[in-house]
PDB file of N, CA, C and O in Angstrom:
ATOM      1  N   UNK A   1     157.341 136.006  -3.003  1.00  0.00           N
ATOM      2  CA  UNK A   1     156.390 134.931  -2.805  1.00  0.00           C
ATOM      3  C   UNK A   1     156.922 134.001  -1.709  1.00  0.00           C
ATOM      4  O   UNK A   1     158.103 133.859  -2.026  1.00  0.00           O
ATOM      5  N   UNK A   2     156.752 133.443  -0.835  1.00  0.00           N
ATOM      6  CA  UNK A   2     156.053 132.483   0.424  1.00  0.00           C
ATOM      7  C   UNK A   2     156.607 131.204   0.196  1.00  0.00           C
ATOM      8  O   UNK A   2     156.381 130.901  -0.975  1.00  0.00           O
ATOM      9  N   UNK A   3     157.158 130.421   0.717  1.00  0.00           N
ATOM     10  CA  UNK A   3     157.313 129.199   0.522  1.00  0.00           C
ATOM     11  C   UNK A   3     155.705 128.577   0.008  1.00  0.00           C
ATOM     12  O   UNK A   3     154.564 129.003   0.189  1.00  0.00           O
ATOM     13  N   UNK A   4     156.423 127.004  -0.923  1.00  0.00           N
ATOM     14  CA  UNK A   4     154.640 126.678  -1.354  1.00  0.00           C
ATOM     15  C   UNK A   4     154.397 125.692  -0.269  1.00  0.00           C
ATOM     16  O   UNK A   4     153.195 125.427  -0.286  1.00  0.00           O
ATOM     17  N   UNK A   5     155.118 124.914   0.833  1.00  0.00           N
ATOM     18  CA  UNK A   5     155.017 123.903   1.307  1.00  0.00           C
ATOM     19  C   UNK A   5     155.574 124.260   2.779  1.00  0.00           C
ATOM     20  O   UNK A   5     156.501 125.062   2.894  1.00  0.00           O
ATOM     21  N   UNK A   6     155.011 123.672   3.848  1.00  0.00           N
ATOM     22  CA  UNK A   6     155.430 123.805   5.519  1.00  0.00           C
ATOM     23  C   UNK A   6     155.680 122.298   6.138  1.00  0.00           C
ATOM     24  O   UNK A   6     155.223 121.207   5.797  1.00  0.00           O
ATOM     25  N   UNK A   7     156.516 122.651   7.101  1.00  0.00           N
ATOM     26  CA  UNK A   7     156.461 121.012   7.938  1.00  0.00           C
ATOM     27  C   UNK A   7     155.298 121.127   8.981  1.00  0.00           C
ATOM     28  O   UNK A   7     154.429 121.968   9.213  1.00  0.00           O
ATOM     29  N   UNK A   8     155.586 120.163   9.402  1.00  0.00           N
ATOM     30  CA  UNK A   8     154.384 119.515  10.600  1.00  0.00           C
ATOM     31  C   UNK A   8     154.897 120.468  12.016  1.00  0.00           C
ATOM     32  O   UNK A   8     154.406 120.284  13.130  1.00  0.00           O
ATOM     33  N   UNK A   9     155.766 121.306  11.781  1.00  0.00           N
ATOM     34  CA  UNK A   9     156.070 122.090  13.584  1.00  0.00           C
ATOM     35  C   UNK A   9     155.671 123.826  12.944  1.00  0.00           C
ATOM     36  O   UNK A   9     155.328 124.734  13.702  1.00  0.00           O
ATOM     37  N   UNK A  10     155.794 123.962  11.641  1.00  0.00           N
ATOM     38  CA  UNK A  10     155.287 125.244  10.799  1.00  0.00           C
ATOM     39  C   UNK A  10     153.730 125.262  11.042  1.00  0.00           C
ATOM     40  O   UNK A  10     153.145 126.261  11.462  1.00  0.00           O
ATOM     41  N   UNK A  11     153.058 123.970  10.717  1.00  0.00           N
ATOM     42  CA  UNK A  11     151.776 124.250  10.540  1.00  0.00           C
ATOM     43  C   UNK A  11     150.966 124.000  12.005  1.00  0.00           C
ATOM     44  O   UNK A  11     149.754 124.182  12.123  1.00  0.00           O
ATOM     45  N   UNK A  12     151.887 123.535  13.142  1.00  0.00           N
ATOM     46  CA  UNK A  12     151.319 123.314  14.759  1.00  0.00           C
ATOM     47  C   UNK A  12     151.607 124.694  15.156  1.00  0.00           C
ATOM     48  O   UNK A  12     151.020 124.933  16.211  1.00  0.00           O
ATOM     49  N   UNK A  13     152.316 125.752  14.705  1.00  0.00           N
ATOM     50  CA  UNK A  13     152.830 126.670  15.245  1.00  0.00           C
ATOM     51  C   UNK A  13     151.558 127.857  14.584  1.00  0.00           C
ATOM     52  O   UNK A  13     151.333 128.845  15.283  1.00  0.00           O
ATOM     53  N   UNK A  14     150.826 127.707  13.331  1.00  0.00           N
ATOM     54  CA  UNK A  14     149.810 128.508  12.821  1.00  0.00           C
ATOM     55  C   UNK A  14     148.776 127.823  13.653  1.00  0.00           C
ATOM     56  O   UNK A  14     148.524 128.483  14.662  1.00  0.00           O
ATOM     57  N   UNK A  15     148.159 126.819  13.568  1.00  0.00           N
ATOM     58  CA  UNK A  15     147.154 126.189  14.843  1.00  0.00           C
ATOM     59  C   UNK A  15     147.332 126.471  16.387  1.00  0.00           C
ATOM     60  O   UNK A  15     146.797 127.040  17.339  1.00  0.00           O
ATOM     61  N   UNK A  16     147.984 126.017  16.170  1.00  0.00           N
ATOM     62  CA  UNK A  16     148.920 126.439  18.384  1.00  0.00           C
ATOM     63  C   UNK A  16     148.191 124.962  19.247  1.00  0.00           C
ATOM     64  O   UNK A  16     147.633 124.839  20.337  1.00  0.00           O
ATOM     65  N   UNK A  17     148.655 123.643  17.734  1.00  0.00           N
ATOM     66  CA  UNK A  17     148.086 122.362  18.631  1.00  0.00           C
ATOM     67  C   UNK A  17     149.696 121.766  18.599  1.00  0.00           C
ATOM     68  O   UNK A  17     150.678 122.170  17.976  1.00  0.00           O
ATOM     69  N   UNK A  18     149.603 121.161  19.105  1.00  0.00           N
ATOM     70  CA  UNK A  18     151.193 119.850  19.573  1.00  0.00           C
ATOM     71  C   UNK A  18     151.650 119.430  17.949  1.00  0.00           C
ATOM     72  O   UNK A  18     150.954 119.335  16.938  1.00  0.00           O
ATOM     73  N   UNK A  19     152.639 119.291  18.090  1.00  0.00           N
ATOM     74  CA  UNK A  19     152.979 118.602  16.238  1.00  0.00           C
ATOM     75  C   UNK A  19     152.241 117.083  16.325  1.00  0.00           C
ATOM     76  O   UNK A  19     151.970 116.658  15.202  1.00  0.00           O
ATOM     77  N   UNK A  20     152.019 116.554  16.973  1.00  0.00           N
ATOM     78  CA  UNK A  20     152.144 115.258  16.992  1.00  0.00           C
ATOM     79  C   UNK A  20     149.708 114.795  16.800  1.00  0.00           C
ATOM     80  O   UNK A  20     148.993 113.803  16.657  1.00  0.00           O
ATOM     81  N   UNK A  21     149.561 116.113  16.926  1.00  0.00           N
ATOM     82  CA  UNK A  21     148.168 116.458  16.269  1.00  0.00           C
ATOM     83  C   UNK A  21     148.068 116.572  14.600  1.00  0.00           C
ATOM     84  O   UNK A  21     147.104 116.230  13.915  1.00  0.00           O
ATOM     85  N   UNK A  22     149.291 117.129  14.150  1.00  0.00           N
ATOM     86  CA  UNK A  22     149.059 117.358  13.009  1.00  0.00           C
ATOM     87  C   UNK A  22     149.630 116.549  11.952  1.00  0.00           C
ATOM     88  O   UNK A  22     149.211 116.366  10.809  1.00  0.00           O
ATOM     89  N   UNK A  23     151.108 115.901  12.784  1.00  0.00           N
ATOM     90  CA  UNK A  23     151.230 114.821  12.055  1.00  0.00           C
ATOM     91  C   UNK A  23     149.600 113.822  11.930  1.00  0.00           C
ATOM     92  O   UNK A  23     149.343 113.245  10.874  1.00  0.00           O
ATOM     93  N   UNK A  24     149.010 113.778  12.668  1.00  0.00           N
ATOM     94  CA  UNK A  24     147.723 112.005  12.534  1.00  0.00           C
ATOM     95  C   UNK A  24     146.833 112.846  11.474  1.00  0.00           C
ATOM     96  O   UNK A  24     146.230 112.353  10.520  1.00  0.00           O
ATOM     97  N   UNK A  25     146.876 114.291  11.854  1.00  0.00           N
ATOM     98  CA  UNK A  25     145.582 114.761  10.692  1.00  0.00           C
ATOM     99  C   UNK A  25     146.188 114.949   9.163  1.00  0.00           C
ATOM    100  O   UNK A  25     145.449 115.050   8.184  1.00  0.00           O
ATOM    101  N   UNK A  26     147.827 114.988   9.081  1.00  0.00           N
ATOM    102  CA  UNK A  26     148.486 115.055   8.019  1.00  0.00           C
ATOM    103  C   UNK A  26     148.311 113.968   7.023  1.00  0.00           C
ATOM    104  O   UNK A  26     148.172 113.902   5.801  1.00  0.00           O
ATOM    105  N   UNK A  27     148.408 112.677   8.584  1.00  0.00           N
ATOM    106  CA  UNK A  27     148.511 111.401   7.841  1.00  0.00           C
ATOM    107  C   UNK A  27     147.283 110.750   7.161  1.00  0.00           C
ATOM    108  O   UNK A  27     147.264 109.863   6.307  1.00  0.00           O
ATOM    109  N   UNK A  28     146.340 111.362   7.706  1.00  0.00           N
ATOM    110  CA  UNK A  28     144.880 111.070   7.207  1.00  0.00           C
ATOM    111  C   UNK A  28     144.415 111.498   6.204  1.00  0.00           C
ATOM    112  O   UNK A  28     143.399 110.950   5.776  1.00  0.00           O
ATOM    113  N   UNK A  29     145.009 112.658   5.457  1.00  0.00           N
ATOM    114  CA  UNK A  29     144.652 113.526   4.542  1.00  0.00           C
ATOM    115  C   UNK A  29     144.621 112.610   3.342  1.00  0.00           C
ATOM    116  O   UNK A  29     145.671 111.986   3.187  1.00  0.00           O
ATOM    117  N   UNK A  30     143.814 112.414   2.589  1.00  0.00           N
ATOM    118  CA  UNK A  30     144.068 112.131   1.165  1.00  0.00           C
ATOM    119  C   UNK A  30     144.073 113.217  -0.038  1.00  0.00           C
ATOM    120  O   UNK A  30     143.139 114.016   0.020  1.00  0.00           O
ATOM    121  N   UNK A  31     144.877 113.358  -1.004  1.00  0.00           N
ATOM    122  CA  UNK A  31     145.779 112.945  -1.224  1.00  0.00           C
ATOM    123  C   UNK A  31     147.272 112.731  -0.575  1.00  0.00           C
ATOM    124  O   UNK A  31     148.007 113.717  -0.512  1.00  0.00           O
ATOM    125  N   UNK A  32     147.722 111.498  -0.104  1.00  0.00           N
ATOM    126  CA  UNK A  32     148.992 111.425   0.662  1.00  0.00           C
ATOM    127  C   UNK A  32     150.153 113.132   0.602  1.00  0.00           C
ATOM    128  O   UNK A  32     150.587 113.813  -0.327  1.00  0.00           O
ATOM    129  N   UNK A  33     150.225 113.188   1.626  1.00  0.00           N
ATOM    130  CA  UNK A  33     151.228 114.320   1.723  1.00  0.00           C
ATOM    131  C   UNK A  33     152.826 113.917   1.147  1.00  0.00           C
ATOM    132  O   UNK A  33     153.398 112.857   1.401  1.00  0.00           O
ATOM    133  N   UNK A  34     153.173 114.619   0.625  1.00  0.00           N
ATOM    134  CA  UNK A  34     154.672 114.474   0.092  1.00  0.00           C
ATOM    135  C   UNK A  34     155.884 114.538   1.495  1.00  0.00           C
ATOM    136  O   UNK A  34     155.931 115.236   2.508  1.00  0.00           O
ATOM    137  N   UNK A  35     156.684 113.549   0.999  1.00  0.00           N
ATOM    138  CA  UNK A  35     158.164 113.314   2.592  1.00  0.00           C
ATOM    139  C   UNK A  35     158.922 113.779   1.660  1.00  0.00           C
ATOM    140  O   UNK A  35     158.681 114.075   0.489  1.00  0.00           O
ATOM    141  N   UNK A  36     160.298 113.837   2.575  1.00  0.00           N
ATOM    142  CA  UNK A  36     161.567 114.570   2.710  1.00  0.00           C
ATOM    143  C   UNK A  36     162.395 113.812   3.582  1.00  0.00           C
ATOM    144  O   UNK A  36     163.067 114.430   4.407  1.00  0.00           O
ATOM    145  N   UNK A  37     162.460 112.473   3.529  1.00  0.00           N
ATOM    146  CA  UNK A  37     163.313 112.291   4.803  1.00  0.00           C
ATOM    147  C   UNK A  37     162.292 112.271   5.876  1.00  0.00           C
ATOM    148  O   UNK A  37     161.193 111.822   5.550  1.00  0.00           O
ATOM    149  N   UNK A  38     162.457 112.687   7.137  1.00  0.00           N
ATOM    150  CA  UNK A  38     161.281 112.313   7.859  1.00  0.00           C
ATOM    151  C   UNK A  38     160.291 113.814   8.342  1.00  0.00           C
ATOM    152  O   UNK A  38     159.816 114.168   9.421  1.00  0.00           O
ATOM    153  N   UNK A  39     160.285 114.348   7.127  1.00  0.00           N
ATOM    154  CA  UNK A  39     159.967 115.774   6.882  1.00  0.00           C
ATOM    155  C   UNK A  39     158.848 115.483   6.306  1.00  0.00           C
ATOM    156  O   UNK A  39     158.958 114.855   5.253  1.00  0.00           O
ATOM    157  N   UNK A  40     157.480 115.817   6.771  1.00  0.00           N
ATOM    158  CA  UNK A  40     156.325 115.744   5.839  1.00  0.00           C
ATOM    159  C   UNK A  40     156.347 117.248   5.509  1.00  0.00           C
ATOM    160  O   UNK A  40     156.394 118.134   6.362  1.00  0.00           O
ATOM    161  N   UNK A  41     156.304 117.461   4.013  1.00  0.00           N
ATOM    162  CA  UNK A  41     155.785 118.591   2.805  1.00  0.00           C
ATOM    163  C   UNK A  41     154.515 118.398   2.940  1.00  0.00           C
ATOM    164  O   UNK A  41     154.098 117.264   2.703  1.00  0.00           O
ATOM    165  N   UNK A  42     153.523 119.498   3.375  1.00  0.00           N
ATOM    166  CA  UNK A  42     152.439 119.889   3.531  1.00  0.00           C
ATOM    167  C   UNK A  42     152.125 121.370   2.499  1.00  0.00           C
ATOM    168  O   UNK A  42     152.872 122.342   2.601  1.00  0.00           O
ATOM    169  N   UNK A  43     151.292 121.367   1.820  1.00  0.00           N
ATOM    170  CA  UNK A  43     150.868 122.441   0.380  1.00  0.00           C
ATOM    171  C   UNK A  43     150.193 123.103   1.406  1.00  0.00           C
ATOM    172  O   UNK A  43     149.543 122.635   2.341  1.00  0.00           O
ATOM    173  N   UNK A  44     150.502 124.563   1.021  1.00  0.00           N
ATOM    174  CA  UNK A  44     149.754 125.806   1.559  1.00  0.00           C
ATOM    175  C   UNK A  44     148.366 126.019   1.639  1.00  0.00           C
ATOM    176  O   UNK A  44     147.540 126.565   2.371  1.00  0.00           O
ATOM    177  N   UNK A  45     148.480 124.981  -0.033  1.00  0.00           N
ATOM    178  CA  UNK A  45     147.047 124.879   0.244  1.00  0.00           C
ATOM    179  C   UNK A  45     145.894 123.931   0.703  1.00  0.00           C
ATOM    180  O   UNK A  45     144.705 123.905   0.386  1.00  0.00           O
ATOM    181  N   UNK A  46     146.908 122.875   1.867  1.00  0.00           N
ATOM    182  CA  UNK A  46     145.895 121.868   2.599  1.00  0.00           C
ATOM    183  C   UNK A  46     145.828 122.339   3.914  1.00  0.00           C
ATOM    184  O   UNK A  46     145.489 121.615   4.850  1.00  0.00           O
ATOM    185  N   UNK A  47     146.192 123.746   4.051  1.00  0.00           N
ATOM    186  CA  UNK A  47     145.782 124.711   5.791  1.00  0.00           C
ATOM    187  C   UNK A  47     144.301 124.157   5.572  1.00  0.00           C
ATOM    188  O   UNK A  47     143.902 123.348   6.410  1.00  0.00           O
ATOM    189  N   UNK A  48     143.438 124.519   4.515  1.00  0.00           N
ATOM    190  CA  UNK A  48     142.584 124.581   5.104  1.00  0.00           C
ATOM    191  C   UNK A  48     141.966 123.293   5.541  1.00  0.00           C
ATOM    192  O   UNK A  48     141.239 123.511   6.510  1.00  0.00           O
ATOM    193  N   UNK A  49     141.976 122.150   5.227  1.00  0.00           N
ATOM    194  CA  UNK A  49     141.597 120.895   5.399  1.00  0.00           C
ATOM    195  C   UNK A  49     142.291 120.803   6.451  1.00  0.00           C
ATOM    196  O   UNK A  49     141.503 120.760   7.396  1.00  0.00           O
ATOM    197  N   UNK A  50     143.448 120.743   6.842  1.00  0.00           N
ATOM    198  CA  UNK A  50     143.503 120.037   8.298  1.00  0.00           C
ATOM    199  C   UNK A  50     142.539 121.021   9.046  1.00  0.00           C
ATOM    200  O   UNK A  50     141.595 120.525   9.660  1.00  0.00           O
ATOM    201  N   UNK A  51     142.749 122.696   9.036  1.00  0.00           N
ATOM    202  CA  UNK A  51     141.894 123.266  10.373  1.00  0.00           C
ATOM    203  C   UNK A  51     140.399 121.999   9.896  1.00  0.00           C
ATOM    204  O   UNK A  51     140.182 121.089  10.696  1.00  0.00           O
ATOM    205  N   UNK A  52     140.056 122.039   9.392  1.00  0.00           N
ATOM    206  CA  UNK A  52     138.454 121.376   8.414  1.00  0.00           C
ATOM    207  C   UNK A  52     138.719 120.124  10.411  1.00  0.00           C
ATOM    208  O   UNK A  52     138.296 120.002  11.560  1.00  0.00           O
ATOM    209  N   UNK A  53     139.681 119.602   9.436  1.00  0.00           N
ATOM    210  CA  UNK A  53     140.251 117.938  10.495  1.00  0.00           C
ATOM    211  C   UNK A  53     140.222 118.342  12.030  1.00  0.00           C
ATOM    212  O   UNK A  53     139.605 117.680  12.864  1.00  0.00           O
ATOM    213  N   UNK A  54     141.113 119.757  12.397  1.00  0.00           N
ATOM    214  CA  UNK A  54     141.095 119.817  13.639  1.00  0.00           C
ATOM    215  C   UNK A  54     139.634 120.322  14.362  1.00  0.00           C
ATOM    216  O   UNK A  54     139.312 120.135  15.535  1.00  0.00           O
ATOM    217  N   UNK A  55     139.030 120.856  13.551  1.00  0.00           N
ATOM    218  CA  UNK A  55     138.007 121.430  14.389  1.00  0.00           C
ATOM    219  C   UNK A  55     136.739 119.983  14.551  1.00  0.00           C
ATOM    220  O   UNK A  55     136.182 119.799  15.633  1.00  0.00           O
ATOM    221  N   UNK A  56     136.465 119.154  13.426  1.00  0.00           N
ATOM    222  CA  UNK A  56     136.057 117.873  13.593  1.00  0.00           C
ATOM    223  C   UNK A  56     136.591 116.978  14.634  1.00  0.00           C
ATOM    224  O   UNK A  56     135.917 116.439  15.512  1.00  0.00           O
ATOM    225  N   UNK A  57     138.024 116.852  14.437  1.00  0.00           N
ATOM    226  CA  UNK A  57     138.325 115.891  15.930  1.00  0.00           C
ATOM    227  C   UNK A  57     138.486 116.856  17.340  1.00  0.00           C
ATOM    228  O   UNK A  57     139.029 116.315  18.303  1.00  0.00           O
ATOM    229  N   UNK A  58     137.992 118.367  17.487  1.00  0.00           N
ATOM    230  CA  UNK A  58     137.854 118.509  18.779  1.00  0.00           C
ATOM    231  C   UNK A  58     136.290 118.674  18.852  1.00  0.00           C
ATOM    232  O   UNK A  58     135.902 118.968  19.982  1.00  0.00           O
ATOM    233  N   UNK A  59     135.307 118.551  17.900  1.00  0.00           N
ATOM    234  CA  UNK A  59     134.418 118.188  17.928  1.00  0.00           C
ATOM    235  C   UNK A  59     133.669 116.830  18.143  1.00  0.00           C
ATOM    236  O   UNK A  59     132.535 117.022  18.581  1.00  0.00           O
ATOM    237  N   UNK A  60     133.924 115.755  17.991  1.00  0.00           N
ATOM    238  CA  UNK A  60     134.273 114.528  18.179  1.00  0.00           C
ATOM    239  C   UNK A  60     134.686 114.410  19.583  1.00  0.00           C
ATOM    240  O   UNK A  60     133.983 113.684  20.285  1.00  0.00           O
ATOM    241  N   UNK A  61     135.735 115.011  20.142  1.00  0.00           N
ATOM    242  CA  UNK A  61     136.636 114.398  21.153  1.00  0.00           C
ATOM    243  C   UNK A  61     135.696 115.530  22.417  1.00  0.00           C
ATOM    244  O   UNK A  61     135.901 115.430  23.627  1.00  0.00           O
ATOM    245  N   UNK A  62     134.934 116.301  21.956  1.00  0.00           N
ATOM    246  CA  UNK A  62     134.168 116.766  22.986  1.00  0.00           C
ATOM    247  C   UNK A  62     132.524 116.154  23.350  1.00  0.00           C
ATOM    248  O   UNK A  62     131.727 116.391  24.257  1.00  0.00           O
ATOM    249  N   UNK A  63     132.510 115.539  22.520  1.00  0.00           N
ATOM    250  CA  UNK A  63     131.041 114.885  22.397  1.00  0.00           C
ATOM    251  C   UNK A  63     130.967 113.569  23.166  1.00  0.00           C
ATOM    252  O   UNK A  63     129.905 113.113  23.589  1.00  0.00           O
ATOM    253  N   UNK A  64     132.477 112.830  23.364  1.00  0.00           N
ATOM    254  CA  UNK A  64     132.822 111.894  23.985  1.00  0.00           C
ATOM    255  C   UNK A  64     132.765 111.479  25.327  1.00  0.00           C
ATOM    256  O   UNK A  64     133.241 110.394  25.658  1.00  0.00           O
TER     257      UNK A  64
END
């Protein structure tokens, strides 16, 4: 079995956006994401909500 949790350069590296994208959509997420030090723990199973987040803010940021 898979790790249950990824950091913020694990889950830019399955997207192929900048970490610093996924930290703001991490940080937005409710329920708050779990730290580590300055390690955000992200659940396997909130992939799908951020893609949800990224495809909204390049939707958004193209309409602009």
């Amino acid at each position: 079995m898979g790790q249950s949790h990824l950091t913020v350069g694990e889950v830019s590296k399955i997207f192929d956006v900048p970490a610093w994208k996924i930290r703001r959509v991490v940080d937005g997420l409710d329920p708050k994401v779990a730290r580590a030090g300055n390690y955000r723990l992200i659940p396997r199973d909130l992939l799908g909500a951020v893609a949800d987040r990224l495809r909204t803010d390049k939707r958004q940021g193209a309409e602009q």
